[in-house]
C-alpha positions as CSV (number, residue, x, y, z in Angstrom):
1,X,24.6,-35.6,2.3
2,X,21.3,-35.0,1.0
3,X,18.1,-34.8,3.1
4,X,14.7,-36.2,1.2
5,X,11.3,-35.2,2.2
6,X,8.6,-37.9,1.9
7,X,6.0,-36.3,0.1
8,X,3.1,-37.5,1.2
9,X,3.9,-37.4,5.7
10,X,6.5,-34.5,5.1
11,X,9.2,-36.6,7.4
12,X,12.7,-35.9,6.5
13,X,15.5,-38.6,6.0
14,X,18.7,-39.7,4.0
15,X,17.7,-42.7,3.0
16,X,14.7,-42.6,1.1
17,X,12.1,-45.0,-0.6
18,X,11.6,-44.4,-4.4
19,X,8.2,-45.2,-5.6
20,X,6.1,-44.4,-8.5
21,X,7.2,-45.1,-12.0
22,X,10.8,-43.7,-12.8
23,X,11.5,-43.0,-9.2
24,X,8.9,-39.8,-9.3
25,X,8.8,-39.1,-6.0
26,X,10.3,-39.9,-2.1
27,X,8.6,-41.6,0.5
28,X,9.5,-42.8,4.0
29,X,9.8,-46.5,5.3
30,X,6.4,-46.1,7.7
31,X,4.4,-44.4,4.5
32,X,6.1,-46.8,2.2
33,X,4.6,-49.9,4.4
34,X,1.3,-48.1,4.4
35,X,1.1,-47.9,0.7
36,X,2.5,-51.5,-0.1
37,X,-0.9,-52.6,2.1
38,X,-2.8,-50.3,-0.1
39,X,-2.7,-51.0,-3.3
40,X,-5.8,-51.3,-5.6
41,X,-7.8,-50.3,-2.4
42,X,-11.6,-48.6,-2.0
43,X,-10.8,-45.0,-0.4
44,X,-12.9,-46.9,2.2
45,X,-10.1,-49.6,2.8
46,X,-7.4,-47.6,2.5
47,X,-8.6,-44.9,5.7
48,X,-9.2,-48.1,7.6
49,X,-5.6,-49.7,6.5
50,X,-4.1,-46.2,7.7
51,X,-5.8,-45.9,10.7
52,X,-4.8,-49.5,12.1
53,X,-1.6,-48.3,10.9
54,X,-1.4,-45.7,13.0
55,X,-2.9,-47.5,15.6
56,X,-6.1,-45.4,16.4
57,X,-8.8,-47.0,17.1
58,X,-12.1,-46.4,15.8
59,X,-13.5,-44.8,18.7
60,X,-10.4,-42.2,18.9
61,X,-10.8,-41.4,15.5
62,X,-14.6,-40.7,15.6
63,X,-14.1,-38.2,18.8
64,X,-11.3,-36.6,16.7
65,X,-13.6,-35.9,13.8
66,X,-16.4,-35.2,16.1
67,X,-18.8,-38.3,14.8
68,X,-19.9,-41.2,16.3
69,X,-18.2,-44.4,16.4
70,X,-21.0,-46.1,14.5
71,X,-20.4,-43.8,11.4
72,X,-16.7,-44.6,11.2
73,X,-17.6,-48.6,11.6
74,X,-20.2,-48.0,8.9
75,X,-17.6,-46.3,6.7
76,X,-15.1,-48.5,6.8
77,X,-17.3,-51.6,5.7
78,X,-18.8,-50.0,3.3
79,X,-22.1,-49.8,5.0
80,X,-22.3,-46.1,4.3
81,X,-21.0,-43.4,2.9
82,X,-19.6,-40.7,4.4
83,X,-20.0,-36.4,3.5
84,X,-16.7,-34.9,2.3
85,X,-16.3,-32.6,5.0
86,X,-15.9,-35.9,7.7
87,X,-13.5,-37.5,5.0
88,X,-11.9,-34.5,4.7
89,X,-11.3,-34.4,8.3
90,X,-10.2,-38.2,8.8
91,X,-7.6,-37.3,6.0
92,X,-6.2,-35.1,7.9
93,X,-5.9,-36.9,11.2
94,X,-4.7,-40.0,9.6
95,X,-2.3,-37.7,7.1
96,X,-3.8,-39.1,4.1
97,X,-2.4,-37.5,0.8
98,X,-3.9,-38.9,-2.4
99,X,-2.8,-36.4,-4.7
């Protein structure tokens, strides 16, 4: 049996999701669903679409980063931007891989 590693949450599993064209790379089921919702998405859209997700709300994520709840709201409608370091850091907690 082989074992896959979904390359963008690292889970393992033996029945994997092939996406991309030619079946390029391996997913999981929960990142799969995830990137079926975000398709053709502002990087904006696609943090909020991962974080509801995941289930965390806006005030957990903004303690997590260490910002206030306001600058996530304003991020995630497009309000305002946000420095690369914080997006960097919301990556991270929400497991975001856009390479």
């Amino acid at each position: 049996m082989k074992i896959y590693k979904c390359q963008n949450c690292g889970a393992l599993n033996d029945e994997p999701i092939f996406y991309g064209e030619k079946q390029k790379y391996y997913i999981c089921e929960k990142c799969h669903t995830a990137t079926d919702v975000l398709e053709t998405k502002k990087i904006n859209e696609i943090c909020k679409a991962y974080r509801e997700f995941l289930k965390i709300t806006q005030h957990e994520l903004a303690e997590k980063v260490g910002v206030r709840i306001a600058t996530i709201s304003d991020f995630e409608t497009g309000k305002k931007g946000i420095n690369s370091r914080t997006l960097e850091k919301i990556f991270d907690i929400l497991k975001i891989n856009l390479k």
